[in-house]
C-alpha positions in Angstrom: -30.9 60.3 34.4 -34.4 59.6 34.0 -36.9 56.7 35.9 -35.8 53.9 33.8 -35.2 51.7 36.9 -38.7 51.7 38.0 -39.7 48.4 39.3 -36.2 47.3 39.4 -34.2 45.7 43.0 -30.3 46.9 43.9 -27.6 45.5 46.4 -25.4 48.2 46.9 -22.9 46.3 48.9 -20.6 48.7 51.3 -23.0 51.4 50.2 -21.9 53.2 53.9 -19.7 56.2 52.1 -17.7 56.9 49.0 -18.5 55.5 45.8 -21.1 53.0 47.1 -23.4 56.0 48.8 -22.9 57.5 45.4 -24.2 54.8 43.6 -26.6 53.8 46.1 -28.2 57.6 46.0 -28.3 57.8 41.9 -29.9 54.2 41.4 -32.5 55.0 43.9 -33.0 58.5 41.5 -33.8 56.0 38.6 -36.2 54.6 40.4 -34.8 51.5 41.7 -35.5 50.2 45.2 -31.6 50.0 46.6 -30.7 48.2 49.7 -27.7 49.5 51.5 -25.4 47.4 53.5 -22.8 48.0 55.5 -20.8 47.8 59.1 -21.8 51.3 60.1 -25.2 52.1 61.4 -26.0 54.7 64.1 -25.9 52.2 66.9 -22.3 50.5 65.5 -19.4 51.8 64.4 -16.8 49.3 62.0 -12.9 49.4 62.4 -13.3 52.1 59.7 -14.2 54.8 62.7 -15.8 57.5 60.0 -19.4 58.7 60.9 -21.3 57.9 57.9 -24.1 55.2 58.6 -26.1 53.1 55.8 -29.3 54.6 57.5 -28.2 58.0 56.1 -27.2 56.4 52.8 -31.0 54.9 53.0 -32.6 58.5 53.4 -30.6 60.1 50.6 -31.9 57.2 48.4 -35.2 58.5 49.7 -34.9 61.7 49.3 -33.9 61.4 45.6 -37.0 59.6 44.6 -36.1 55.5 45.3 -36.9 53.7 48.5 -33.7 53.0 50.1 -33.3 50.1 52.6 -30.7 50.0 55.0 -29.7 46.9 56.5 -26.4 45.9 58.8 -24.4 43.0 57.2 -21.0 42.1 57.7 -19.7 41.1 54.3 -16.9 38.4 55.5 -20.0 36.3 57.3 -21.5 34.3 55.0 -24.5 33.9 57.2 -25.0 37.4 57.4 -24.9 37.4 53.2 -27.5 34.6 53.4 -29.8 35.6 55.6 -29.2 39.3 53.7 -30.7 37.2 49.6 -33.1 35.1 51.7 -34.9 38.4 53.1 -34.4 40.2 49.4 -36.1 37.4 47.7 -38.9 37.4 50.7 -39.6 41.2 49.9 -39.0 41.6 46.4 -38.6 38.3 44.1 -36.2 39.4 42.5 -32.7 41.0 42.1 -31.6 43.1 39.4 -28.7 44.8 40.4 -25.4 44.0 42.4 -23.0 46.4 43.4 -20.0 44.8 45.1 -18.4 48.0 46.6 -17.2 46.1 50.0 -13.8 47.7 51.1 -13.0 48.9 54.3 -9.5 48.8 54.1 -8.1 52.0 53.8 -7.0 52.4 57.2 -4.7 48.9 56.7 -2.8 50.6 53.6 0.6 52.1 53.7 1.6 53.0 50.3 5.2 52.4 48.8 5.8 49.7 51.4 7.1 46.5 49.7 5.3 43.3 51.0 8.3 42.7 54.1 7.7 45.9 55.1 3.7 46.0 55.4 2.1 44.6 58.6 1.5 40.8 57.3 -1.8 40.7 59.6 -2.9 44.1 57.9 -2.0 43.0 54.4 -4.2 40.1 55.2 -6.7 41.9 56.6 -7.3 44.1 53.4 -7.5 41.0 50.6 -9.8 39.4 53.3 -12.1 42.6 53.5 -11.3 43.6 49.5 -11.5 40.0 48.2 -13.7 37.4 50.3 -16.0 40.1 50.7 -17.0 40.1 46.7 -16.8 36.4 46.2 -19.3 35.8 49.4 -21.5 38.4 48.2 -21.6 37.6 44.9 -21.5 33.9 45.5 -25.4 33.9 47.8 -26.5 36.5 46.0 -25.9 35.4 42.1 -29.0 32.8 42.0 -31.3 35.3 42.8 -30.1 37.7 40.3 -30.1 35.0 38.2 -33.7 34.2 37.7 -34.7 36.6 35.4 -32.5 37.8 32.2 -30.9 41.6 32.0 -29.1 41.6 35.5 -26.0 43.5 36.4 -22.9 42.6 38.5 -20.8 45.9 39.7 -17.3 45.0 41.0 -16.0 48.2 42.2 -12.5 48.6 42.0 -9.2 51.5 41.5 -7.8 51.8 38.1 -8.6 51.3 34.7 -7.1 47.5 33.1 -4.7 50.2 31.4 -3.0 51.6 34.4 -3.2 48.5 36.4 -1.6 46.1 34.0 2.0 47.1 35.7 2.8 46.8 39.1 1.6 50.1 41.3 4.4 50.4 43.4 3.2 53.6 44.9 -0.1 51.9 46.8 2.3 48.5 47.1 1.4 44.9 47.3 -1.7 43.9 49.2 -3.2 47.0 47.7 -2.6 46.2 44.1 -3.6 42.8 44.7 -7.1 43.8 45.8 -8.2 45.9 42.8 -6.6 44.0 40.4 -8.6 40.8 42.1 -11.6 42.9 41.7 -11.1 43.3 37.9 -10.6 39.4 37.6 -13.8 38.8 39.0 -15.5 41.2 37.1 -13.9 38.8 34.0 -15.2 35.8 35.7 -18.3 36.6 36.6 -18.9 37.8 32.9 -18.1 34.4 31.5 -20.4 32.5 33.7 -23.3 34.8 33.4 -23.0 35.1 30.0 -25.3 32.0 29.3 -27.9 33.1 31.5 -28.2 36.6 30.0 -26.2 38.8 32.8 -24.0 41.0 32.6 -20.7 41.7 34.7 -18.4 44.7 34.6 -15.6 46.4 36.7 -16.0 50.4 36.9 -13.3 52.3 38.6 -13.9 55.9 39.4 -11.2 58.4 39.1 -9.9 60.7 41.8 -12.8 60.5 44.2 -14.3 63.2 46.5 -15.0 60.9 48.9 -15.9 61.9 52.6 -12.4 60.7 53.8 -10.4 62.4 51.1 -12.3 65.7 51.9 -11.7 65.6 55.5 -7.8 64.4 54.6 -7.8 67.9 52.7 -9.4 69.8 55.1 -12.4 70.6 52.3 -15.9 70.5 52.0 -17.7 69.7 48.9 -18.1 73.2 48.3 -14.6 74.5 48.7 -13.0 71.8 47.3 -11.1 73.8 45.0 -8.9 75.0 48.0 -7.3 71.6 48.8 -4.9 73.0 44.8 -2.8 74.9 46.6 -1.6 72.0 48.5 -2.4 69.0 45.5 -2.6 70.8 42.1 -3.6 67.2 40.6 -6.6 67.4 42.7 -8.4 69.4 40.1 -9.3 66.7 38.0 -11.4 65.0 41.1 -14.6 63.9 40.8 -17.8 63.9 43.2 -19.3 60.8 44.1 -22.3 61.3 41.9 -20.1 61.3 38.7 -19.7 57.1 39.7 -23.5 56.8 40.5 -24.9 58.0 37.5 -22.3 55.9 35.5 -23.6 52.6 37.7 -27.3 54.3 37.1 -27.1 54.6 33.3 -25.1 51.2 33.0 -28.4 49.3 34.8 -30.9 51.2 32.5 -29.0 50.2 29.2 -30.7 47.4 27.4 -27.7 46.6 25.3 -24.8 47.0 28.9 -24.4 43.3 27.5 -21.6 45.0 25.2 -19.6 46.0 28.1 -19.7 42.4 30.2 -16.2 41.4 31.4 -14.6 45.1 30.9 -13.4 47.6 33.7 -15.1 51.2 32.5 -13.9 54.1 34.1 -16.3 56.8 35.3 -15.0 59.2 32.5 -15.6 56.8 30.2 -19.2 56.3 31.4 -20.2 60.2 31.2 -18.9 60.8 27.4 -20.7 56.9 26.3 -24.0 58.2 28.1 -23.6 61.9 28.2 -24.1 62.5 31.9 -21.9 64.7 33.7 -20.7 65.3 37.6 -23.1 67.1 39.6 -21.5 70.9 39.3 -21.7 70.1 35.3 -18.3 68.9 34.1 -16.8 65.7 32.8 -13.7 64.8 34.4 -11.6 62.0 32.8 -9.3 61.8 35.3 -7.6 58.7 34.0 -6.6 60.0 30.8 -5.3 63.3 32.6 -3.0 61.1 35.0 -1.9 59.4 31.9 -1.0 62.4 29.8 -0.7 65.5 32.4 0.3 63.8 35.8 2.3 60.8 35.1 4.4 62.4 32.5 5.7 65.1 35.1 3.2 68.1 33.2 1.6 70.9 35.1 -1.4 70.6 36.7 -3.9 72.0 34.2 -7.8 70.1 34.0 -8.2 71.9 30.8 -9.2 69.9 28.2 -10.1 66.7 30.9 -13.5 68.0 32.5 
């Protein structure tokens, strides 16, 4: 993917796991100096329970050539957020990245419940961790990012504007609500940025690889391919690194002004910029659940990676 972040300042934050660690790792390989917040450190464990820490997020931004910067923040505490810009702006001057990956809310979901059947406090509890979190985030840190011309707002969300334009009754209410949220504020933030020469976007990987959905599976990274016998959909999933370098080339673009208010899907971003997923292929994983899954077909990836 090239240095072509060299000199250049990202938030990735909820950069712990998933997507964000993704992102977080494959900016830093640019050459961008990434901080990484999060609830999980090795000292403090969030409601989340998993083992992942921003400190390891950090190191792999190290270790692939950026300086990664791992600091504890609590994304609902707009104090926290605060003092988070204030020491960004002490230690860099500037901002040119924002990745809003904040979820945490996983563990609060229970699919194909309708809204009187899902836990009211849990429901809550998600659009609180999937929807304040973004707005506080973006609200302190914005200014910064705002000095300078060229800067980038991530929302991170699930689903492309095409499959979430109907209901998703299968991840029910308060889920839906989140990441189609997400996508509005990706819409907002392009309209008010637009003046000021920023640039805001909503990017949706497909079928992630994440560290939970491994462990769900029983898989590693390497032996992925196993978890087909069970889930024969599961061959159009991607690694994380598929979402980073999509986020990565996306920040490096001089023209990502073209993109401002869309949601882009990581597929999408691999054919635009010609990157692929770390073992070489190019899954389009929303296109395949459109044409292979949804309509009842086979699972068969041919064609899709």
């Amino acid at each position: 993917m090239g240095d072509g972040l060299q000199g250049k300042v990202a938030l990735v934050a909820g950069g712990t796991r998933g997507a964000g660690r993704g992102i977080a790792v494959e900016l830093g390989r640019a050459g961008a100096t990434v901080y990484v917040t999060g609830r999980t450190t090795r000292e403090q464990a969030s409601e989340m329970g998993r083992p992942e820490t921003i400190e390891e997020t950090a190191e792999l931004v190290d270790r692939a050539g950026g300086k990664g910067i791992a600091i504890r923040v609590d994304h609902l505490e707009p104090d926290q957020v605060a003092a988070l810009v204030e020491r960004i702006d002490a230690e860099q001057g500037r901002l040119d990245v924002l990745v809003n990956d904040i979820w945490g809310g996983d563990i609060y979901a229970r699919f194909s419940r309708r809204l009187w059947e899902h836990s009211l406090e849990e429901g809550l509890r998600m659009l609180r961790l999937g929807i304040d979190t973004h707005a506080i985030t973006s609200h302190h840190a914005l200014p910064l990012l705002n000095r300078r011309p060229g800067g980038l707002v991530v929302e991170m969300t699930d689903g492309t504007d095409a499959f979430n334009a109907a209901y998703r009754a299968d991840v029910g209410f308060f889920y839906d609500l989140v990441k189609v949220s997400v996508q509005r504020m990706a819409k907002a933030q392009a309209h008010e940025l637009r003046d000021l020469g920023g640039t805001a976007v909503a990017v949706t990987p497909g079928w992630l690889r994440s560290e939970a959905m491994l462990e769900h599976y029983g898989v590693t990274e390497e032996n992925w391919r196993d978890a087909l016998k069970e889930v024969p959909h599961f061959c159009i999933s991607e690694s994380p690194v598929l979402v980073g370098r999509g986020v990565a080339a996306l920040a490096a673009d001089p023209e990502k002004g073209r993109w401002t208010g869309q949601t882009l899907s990581s597929g999408h971003l691999a054919k635009v910029y010609g990157f692929t997923d770390a073992d070489g292929s190019r899954p389009d994983a929303w296109r395949y659940i459109a044409e292979v899954e949804q309509p009842g077909r086979a699972a068969d990836a041919t064609g899709y990676r």
